[in-house]
C-alpha positions in Angstrom: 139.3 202.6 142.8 142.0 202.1 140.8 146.4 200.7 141.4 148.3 203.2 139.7 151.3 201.8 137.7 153.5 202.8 141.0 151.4 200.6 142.8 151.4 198.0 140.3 155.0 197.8 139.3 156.3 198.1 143.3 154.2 195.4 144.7 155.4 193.3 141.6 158.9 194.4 142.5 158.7 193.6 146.5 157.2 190.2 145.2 161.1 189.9 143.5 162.4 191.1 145.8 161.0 188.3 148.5 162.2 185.8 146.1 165.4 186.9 144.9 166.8 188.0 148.7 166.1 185.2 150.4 168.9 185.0 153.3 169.2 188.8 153.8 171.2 188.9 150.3 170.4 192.3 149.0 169.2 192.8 145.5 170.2 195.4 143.3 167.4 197.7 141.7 168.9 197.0 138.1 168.7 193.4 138.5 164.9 193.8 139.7 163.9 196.1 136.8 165.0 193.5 134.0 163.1 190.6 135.4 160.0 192.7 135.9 161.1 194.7 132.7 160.1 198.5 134.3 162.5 201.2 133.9 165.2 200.9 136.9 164.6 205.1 137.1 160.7 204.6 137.6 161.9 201.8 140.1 163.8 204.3 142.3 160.9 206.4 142.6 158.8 203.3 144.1 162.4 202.3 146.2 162.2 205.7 147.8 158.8 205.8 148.9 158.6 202.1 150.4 162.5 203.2 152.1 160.7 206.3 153.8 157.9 204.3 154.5 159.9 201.3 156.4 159.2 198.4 154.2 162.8 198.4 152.5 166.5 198.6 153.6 169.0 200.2 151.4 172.5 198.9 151.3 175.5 200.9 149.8 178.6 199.4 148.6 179.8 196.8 146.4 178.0 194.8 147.6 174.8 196.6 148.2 170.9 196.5 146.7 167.6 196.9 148.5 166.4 194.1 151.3 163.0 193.7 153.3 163.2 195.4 156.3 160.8 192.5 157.9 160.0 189.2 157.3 158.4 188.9 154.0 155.4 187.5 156.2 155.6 190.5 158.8 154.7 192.7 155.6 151.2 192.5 154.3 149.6 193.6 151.0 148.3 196.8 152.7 151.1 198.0 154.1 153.0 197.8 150.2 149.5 199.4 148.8 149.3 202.4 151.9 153.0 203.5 151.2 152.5 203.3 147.3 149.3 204.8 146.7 148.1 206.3 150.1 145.2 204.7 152.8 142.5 203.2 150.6 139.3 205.0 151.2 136.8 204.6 148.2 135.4 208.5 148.8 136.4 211.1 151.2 133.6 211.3 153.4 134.6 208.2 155.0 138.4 209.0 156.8 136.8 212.6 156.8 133.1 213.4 158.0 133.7 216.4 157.7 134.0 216.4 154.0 130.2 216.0 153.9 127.9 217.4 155.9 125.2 214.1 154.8 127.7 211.7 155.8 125.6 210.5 159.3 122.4 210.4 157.7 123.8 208.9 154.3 123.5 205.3 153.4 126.1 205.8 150.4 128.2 206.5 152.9 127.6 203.7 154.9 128.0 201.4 151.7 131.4 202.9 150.6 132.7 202.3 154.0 131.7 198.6 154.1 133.3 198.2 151.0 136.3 199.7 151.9 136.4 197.5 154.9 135.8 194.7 152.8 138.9 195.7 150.5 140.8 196.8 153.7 140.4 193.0 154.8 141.2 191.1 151.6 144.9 193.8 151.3 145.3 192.6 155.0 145.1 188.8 154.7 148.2 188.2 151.7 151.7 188.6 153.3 154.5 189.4 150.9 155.3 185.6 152.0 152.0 184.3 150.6 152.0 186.5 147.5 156.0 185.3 146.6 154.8 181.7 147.2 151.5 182.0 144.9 153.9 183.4 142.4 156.3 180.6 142.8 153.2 177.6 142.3 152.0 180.1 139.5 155.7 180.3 137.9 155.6 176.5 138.3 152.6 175.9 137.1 153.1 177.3 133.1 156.2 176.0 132.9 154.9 172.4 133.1 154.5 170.8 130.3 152.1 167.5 129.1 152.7 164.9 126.8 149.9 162.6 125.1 
C-alpha cells in the first residue's frame, strides 16, 4: 500500500488547516500552499474532494478560505485518508469476495484482511486534533536550542 501525493499533501494541509483556523477563522488555500509549499492548483484538487466528502467548509467572500466542518477531534485520520485515496483495502478480495473465487478457503486472504484491520485501527485512533498537536510539540521541539 502506498499515500499518493494527494494523500500526502491534503492530510499535511488539514493538519494547517487545524492550526491556522482555530476559532472558526477560515484559511485561505494560498496561504495554506506556501507554508506547506505545494502548488495552490494541486491544492484545490485535494479542497474539492475533502468539500464533497464533508470534511471541509468553503467560504466565499472577502473574507473567505476553507474551515473544518467538525471539530478537528470529530475528524479522524481515516476519514482524511478514505476521501483522498479511497477505503483502504490491501487487495480486492477482501471488500469483494467475489473478486476471488479462493477467498473462503484462502489464508492470504485471511492475512491481508487482518492487516488491513490492523491499518484500519492505527488511521482510526489519531484525530486531526491529535495529529495538529504532535505537530505543534514536534514544531517545538527543533526549534529548541542547547547551550554548553
Amino acid at each position: 500500500m502506498k499515500i499518493s501525493t494527494k494523500g500526502r499533501y491534503g492530510l499535511r494541509a488539514m493538519i494547517d488547516l487545524a492550526r491556522n483556523g482555530a476559532g472558526g477563522t477560515p484559511v485561505f488555500l494560498s496561504e495554506i500552499a506556501r507554508r506547506q509549499e505545494v502548488s495552490e492548483k494541486y491544492l484545490e484538487h485535494i479542497f474539492s474532494a475533502l468539500h464533497k466528502g464533508g470534511i471541509v467548509k468553503a467560504q466565499r467572500g472577502r473574507k473567505g478560505g476553507y474551515l473544518l466542518s467538525r471539530a478537528p477531534d470529530q475528524i479522524t485520520l481515516s476519514d482524511i485518508i478514505t476521501v483522498l485515496e479511497g477505503p483502504c483495502n490491501l487487495v480486492d478480495c477482501v471488500s469483494d469476495t467475489s473478486a476471488c473465487s479462493r477467498s473462503d478457503g484462502c489464508i492470504t486472504h485471511d492475512i491481508w484482511e487482518m492487516l488491513g484491520s490492523k491499518i484500519q485501527k492505527i488511521l482510526n485512533g489519531y484525530t486531526l486534533a491529535s495529529l495538529a498537536e504532535m505537530q505543534r510539540a514536534k514544531n517545538h521541539q527543533d526549534s529548541m536550542m542547547y547551550y554548553i
